[in-house]
Backbone as CSV, one residue per row, in Angstrom:
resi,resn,N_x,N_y,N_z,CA_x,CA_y,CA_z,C_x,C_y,C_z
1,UNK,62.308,4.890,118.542,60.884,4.814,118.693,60.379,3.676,117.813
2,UNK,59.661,3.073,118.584,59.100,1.783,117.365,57.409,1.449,118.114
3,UNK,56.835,1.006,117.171,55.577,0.905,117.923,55.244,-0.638,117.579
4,UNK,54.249,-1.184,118.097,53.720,-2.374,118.709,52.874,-3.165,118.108
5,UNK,52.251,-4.138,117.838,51.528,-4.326,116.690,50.258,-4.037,117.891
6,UNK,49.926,-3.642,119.183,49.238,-3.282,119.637,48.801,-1.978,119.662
7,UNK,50.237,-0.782,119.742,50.097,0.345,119.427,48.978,0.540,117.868
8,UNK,49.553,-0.121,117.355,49.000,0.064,115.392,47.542,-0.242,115.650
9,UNK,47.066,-1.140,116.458,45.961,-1.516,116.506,44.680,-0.226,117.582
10,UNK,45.869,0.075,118.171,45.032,1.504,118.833,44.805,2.946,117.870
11,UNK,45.740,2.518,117.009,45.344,3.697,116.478,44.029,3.347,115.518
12,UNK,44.247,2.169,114.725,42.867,1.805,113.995,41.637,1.820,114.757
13,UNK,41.715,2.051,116.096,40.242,2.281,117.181,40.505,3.991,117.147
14,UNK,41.311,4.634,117.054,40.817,5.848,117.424,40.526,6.400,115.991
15,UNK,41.038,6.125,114.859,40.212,6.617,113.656,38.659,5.509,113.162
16,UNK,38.317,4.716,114.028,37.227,4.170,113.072,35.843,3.927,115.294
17,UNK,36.522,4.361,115.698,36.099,4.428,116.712,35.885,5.494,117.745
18,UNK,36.339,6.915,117.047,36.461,7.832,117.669,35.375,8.647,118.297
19,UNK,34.213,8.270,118.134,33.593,9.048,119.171,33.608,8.364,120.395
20,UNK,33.606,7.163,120.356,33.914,6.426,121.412,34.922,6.777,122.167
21,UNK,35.895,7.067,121.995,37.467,7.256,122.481,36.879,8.617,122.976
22,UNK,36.583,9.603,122.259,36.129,10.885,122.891,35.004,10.978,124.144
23,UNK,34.341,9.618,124.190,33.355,9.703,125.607,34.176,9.130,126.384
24,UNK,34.955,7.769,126.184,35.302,7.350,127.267,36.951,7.852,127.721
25,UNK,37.947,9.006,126.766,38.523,9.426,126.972,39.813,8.522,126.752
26,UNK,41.107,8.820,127.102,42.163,8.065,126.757,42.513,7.914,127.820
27,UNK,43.601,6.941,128.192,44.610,6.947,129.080,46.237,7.384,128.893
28,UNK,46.995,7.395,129.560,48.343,8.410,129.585,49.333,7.433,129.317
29,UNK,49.350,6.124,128.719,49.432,5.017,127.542,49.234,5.917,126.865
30,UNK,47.820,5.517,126.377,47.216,6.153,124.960,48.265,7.643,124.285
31,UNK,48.173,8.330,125.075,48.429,9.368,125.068,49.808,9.567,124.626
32,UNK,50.718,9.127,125.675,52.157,8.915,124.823,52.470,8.581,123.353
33,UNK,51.581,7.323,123.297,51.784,6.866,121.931,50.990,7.741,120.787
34,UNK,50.396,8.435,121.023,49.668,9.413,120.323,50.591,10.636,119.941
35,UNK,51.464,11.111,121.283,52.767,11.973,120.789,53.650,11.521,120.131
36,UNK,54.057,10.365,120.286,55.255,9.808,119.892,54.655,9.103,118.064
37,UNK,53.655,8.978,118.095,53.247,9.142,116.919,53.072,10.435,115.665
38,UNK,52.457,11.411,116.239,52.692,12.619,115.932,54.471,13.408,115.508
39,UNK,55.312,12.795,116.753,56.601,12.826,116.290,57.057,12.536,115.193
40,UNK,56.868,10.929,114.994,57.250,10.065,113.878,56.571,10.891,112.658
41,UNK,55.270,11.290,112.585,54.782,12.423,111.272,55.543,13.371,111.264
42,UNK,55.514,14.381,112.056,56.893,15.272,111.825,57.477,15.138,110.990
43,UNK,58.710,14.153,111.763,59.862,13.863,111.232,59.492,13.150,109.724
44,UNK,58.703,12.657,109.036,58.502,12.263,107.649,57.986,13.347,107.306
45,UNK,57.236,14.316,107.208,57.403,15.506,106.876,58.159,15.918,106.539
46,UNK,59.252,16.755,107.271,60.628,17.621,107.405,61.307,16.725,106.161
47,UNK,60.975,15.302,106.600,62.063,14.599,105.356,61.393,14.993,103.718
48,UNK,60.076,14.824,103.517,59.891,14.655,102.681,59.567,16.179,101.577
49,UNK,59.730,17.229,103.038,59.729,18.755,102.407,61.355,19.090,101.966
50,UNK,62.310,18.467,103.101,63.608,18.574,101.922,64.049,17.906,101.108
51,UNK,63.622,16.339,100.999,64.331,15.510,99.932,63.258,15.911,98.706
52,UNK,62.275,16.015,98.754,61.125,15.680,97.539,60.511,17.210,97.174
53,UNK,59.725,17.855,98.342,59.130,19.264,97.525,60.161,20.229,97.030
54,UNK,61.328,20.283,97.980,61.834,21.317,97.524,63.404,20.939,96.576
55,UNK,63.863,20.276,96.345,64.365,19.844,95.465,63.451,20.016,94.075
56,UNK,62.459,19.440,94.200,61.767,19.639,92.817,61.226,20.513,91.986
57,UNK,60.886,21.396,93.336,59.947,22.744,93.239,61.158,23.911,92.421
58,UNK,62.378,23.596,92.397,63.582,24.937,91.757,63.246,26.047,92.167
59,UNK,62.619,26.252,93.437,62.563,27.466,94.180,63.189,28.140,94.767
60,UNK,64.099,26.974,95.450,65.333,27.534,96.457,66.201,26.602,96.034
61,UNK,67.413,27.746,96.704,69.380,27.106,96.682,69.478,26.152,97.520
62,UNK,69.979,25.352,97.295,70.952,24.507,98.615,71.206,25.461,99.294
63,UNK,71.155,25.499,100.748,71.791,26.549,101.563,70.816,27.692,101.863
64,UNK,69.962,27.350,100.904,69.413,29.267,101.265,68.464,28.891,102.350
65,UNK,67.735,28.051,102.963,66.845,27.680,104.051,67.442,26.901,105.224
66,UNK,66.773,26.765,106.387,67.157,26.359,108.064,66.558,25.083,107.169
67,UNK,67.157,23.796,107.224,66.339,22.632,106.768,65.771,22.249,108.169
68,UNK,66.248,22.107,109.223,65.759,21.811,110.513,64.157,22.593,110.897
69,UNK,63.757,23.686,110.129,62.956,24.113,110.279,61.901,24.420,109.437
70,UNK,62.098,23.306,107.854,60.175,23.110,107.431,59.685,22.154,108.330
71,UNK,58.278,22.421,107.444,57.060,21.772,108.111,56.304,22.524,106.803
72,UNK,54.782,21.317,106.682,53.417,21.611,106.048,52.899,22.408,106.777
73,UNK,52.033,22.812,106.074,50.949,24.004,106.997,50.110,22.896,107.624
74,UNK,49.682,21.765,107.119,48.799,20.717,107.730,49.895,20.449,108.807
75,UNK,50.687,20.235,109.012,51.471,19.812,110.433,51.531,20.873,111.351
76,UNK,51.492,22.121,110.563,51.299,23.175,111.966,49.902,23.807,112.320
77,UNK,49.317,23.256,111.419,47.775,23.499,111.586,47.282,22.198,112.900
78,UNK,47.930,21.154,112.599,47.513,20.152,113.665,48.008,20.317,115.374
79,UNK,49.111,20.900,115.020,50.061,20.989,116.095,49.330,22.410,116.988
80,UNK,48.922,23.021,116.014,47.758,23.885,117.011,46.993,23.722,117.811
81,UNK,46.413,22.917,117.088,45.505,22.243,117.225,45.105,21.633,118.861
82,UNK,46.196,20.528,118.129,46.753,20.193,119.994,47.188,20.938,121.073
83,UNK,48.017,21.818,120.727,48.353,22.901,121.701,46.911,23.654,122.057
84,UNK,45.276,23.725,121.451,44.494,24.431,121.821,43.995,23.310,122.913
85,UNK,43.740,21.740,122.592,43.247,20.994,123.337,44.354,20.653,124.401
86,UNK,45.354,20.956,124.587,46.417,20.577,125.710,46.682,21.491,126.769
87,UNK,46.908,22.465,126.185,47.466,24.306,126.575,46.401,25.325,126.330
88,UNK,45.376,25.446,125.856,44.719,26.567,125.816,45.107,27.510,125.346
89,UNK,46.032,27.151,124.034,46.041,28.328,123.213,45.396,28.457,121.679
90,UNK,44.248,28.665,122.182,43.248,29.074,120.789,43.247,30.381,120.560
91,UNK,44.155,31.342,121.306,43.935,32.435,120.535,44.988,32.065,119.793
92,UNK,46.201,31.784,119.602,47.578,31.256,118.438,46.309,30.496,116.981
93,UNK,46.002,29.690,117.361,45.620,29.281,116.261,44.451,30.072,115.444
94,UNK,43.432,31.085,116.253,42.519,31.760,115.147,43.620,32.611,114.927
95,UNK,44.962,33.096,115.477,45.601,34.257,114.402,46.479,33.453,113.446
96,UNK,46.754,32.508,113.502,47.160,31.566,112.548,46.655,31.118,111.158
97,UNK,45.370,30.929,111.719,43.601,30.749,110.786,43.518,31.973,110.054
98,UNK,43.371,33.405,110.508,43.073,34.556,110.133,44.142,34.113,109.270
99,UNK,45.563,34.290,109.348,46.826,35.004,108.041,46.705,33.735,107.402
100,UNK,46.638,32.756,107.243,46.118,31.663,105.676,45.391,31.443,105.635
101,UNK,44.041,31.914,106.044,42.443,31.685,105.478,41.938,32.914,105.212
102,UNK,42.052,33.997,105.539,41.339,35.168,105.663,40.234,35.411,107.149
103,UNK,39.819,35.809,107.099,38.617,35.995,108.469,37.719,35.235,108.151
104,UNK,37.408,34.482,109.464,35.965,33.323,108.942,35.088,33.625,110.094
């Protein structure tokens, strides 16, 4: 996966341009590179919850966790997210919301 110095430049329109992008909507371009971006976060995530937090944190053994399976709560909070605007599942994310926020 590698992105474009055009890709890079779409994304600087959808954070400093985004209501715009939200009226006139994306295209299925856009869109790919928006997953495949999201990917690339992931994956620096996952890296940086096993090389850096948890190494440091002396919480856990080598061995005692699925490393294939951290993630931030901000990455699965987003990933909801999307799954509510993609898939229609907003009931997953208010029971998600409820057990680490309390009831809002």
């Amino acid at each position: 996966m590698s992105f474009s110095c055009s890709q890079k430049s779409r994304g600087i329109v959808f954070s400093h341009e985004l209501i715009d992008v939200v009226f006139r909507g994306i295209n299925e371009e856009e869109i790919k590179a928006f997953f495949d971006l999201f990917s690339l976060y992931k994956k620096i995530d996952k890296w940086w919850i096993n090389e850096i937090e948890i190494p440091t944190s002396g919480e856990f053994l080598p061995g005692s966790y699925d490393e294939n399976e951290v993630s931030s709560v901000i990455t699965e909070f987003f990933a909801m997210m999307i799954g509510v605007l993609y898939n229609g599942e907003s009931e997953n994310l208010k029971q998600l919301l409820d057990k680490h926020i309390g009831e809002h």
